[in-house]
N, C-alpha and C positions, 0 to 999 in steps of 0.2 A: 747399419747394414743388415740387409734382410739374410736369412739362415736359407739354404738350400734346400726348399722344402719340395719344390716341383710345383707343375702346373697341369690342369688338366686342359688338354684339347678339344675341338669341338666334336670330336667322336667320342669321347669319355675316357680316353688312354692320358695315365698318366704320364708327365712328362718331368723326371725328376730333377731335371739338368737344369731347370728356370726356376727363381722363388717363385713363391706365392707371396704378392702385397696385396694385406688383406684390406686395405681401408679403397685400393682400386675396384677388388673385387669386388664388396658390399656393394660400393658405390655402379659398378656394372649391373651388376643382378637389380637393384633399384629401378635402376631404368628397364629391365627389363619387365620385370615387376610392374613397373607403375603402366606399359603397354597391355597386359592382362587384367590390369586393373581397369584402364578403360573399357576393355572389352567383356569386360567377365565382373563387373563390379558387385554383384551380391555373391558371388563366390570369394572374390579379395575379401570383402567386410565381413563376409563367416570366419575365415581363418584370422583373420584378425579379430574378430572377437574372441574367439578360440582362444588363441594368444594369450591376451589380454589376461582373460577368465584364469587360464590357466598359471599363469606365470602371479595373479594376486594374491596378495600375501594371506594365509590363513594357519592351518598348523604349523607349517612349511615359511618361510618367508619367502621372498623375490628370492635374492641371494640363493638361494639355496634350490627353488625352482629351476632357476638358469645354470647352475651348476648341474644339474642332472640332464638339462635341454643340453648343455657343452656334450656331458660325456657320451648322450645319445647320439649327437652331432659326430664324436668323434670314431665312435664304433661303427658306425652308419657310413664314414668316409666322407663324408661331407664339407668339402673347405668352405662353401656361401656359409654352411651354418653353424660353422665354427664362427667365421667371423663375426655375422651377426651377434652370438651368445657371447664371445669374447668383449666384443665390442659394447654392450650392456652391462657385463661382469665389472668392467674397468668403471662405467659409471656407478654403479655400485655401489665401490671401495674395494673389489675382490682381492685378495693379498696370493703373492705369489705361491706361498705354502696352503693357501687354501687350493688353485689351481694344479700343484703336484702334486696334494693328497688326492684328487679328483681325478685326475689322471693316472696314478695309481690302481686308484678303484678299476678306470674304464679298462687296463692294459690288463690287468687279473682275469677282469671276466671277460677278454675281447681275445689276448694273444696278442701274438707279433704286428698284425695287420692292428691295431687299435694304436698298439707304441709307434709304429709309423705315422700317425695320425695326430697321436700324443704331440709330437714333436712339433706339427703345424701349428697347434693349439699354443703351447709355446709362442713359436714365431708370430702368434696373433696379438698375445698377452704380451711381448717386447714390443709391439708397435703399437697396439691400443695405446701403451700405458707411459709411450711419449708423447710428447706435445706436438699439435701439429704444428711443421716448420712454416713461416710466412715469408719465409725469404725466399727472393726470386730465385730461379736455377740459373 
């Protein structure tokens, strides 16, 4: 069962009375993505190299890259980029105590509006980090 985290509308207002399912929403933004991608493809393949560059393991590992892309994600308000960075943290191996200390950190230096945000990140990391069901509805 998903946690009551809300949802945002298409005019940007949150709407806290609907979860947020974060594996619909990735998977929305995708497509939306991949139409920008068509039409904009050396700008797609900058940011993804971007990405890429950034998030490769060097002092810093991955893990820990995406762990700071979460809490930016999270401070920033951002549920696509929670999901996404959740969704990667889980492939990973991210461990739940690594995710609360991380969260933590972001609610310190964010305030109230970060711990609001905190809580989707949550919500993300409880459904990343089940299997997807293949059983028909």
């Amino acid at each position: 069962m998903l946690q009551n985290v809300g949802t945002v509308d298409g005019a940007g207002q949150r709407n806290m009375s609907e979860p947020t399912n974060f594996r619909e929403l990735t998977e929305s933004v995708s497509v939306g993505l991949a139409t920008l991608r068509a039409h904009t493809p050396a700008v797609m393949k900058g940011f993804t190299d971007l990405g890429r560059a950034a998030t490769a393991p060097g002092v810093l590992d991955t893990k820990t890259k995406e762990l700071i892309a979460l809490a930016l994600g999270v401070a920033a308000r951002c549920d696509p980029c929670i999901g996404f960075h959740m969704q990667a943290l889980v492939k990973l191996g991210v461990t739940r105590q690594e995710i609360d200390e991380t969260l933590g950190v972001t609610t310190y230096m964010g305030g109230g509006p970060s711990l609001m945000y905190a809580a989707n990140a949550i919500a993300a990391f409880d459904e990343f980090s089940r299997p997807i069901s293949t059983d028909p509805v």
